[in-house]
Backbone as CSV, one residue per row, in Angstrom:
resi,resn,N_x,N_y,N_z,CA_x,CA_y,CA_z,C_x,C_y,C_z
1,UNK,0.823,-1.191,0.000,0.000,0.000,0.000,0.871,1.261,0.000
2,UNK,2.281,1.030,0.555,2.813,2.189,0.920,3.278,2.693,-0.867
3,UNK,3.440,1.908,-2.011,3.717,2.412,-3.287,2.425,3.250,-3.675
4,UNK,1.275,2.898,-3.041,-0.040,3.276,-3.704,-0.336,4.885,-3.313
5,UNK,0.181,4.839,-1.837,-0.122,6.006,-1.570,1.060,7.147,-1.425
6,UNK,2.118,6.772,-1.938,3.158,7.558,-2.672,2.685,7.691,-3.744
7,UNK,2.272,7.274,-4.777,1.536,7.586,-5.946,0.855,8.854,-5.845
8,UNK,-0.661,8.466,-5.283,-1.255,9.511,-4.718,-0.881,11.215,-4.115
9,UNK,0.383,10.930,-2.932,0.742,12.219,-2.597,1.511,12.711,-3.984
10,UNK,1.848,12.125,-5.176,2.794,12.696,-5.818,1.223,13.905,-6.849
11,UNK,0.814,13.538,-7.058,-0.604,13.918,-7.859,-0.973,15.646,-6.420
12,UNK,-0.805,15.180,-5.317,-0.895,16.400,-4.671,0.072,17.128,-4.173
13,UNK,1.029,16.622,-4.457,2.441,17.369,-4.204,2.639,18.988,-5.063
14,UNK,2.026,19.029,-6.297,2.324,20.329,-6.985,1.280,21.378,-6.325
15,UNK,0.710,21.040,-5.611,0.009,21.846,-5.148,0.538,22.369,-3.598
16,UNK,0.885,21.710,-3.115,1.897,21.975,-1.899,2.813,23.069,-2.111
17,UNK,3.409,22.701,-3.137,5.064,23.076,-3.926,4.500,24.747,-4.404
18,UNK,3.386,24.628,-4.976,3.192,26.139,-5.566,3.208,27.046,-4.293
19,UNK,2.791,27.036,-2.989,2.991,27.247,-1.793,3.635,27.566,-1.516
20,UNK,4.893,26.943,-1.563,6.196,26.634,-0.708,6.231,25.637,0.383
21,UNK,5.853,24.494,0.236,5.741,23.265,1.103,5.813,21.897,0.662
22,UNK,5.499,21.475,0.965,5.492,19.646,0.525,5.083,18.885,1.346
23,UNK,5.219,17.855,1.366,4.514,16.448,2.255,5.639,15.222,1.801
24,UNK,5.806,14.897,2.636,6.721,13.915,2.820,6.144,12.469,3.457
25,UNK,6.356,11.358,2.622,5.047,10.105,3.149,6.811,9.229,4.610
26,UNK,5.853,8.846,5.794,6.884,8.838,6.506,6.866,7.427,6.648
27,UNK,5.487,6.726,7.142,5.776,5.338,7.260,4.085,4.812,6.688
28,UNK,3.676,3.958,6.628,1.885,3.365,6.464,2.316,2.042,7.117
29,UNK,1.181,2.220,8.516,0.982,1.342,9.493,-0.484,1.005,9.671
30,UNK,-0.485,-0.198,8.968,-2.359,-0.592,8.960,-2.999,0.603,8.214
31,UNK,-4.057,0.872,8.149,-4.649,1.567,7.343,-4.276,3.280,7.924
32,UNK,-3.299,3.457,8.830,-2.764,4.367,9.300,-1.548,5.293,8.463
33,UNK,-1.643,6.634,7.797,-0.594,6.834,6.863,0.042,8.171,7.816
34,UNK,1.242,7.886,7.813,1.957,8.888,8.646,2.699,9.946,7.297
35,UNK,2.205,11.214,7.683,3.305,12.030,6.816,4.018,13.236,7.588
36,UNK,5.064,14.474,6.960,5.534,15.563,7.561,5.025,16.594,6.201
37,UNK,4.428,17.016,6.719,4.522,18.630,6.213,5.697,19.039,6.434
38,UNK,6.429,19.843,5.356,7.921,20.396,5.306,7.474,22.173,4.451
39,UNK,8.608,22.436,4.495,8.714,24.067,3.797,7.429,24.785,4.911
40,UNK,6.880,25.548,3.995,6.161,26.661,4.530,4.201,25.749,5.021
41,UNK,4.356,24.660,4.410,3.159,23.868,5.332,4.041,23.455,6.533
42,UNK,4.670,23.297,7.102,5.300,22.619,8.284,4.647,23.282,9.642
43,UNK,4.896,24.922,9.130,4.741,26.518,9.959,3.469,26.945,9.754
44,UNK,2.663,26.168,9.090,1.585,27.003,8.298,0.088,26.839,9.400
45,UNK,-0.694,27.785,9.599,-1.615,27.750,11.146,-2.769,26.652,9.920
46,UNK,-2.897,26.929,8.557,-3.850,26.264,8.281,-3.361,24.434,7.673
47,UNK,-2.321,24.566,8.332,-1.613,22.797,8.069,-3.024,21.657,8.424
48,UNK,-3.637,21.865,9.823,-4.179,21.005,9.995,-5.412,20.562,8.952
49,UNK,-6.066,21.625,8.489,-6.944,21.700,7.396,-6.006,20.811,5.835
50,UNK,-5.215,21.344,5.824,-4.449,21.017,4.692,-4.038,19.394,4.836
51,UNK,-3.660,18.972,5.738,-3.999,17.572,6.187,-4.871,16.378,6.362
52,UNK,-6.080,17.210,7.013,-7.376,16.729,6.883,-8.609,16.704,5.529
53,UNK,-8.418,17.810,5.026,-9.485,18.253,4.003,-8.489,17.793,2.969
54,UNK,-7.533,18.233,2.644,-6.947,17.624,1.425,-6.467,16.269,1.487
55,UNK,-5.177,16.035,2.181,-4.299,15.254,2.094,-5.578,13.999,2.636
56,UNK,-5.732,13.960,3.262,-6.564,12.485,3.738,-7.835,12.418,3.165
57,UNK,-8.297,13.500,2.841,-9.781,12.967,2.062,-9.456,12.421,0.237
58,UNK,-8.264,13.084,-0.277,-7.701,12.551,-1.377,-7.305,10.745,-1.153
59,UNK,-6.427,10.733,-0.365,-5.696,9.466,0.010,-7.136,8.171,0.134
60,UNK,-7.957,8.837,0.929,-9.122,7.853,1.685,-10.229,7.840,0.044
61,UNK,-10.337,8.753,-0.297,-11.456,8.529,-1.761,-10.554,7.768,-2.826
62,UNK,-8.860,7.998,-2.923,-8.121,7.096,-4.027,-8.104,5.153,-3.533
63,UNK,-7.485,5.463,-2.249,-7.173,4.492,-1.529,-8.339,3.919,-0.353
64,UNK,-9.099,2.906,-0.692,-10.358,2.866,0.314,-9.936,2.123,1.722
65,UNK,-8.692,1.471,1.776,-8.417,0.759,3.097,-7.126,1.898,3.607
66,UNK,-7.520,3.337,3.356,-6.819,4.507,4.233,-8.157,5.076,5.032
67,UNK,-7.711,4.483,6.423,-8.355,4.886,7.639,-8.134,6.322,8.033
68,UNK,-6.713,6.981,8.008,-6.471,8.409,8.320,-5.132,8.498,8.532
69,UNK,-5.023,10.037,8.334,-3.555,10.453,8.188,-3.359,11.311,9.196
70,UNK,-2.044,10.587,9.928,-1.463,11.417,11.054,-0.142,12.343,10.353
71,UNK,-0.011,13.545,11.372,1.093,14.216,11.248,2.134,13.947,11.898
72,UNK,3.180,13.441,11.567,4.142,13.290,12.648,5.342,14.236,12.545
């Protein structure tokens, strides 16, 4: 799963990047996907949104056995 959902963040990565940020996939433990916000999402007050609303509702509608994405 962990190739599948590197796939995925790469499709939302240019959108990070126009920002000044990125996402970095860290480990996928059970339907659990760990990532880091880096650059200017790392610092950013609306990260958690950007995590939740994007990054995991993308991951969970591509990928159906993604339970949720932590920040680590």
């Amino acid at each position: 799963m962990k190739a599948e959902v590197q796939k995925v963040l790469e499709t939302i990565r240019p959108a990070l990047q126009a920002d000044g940020g990125d996402v970095e996939l860290v480990d996928v433990v059970g339907g659990v996907v760990k990532v880091r916000l880096t650059g200017a999402c790392g610092s950013c007050p609306m990260a958690t949104m950007t995590l939740k609303g994007g990054i995991e509702a993308t991951l969970k509608r591509e990928i159906p056995s993604v339970e949720r994405v932590d920040q680590v």
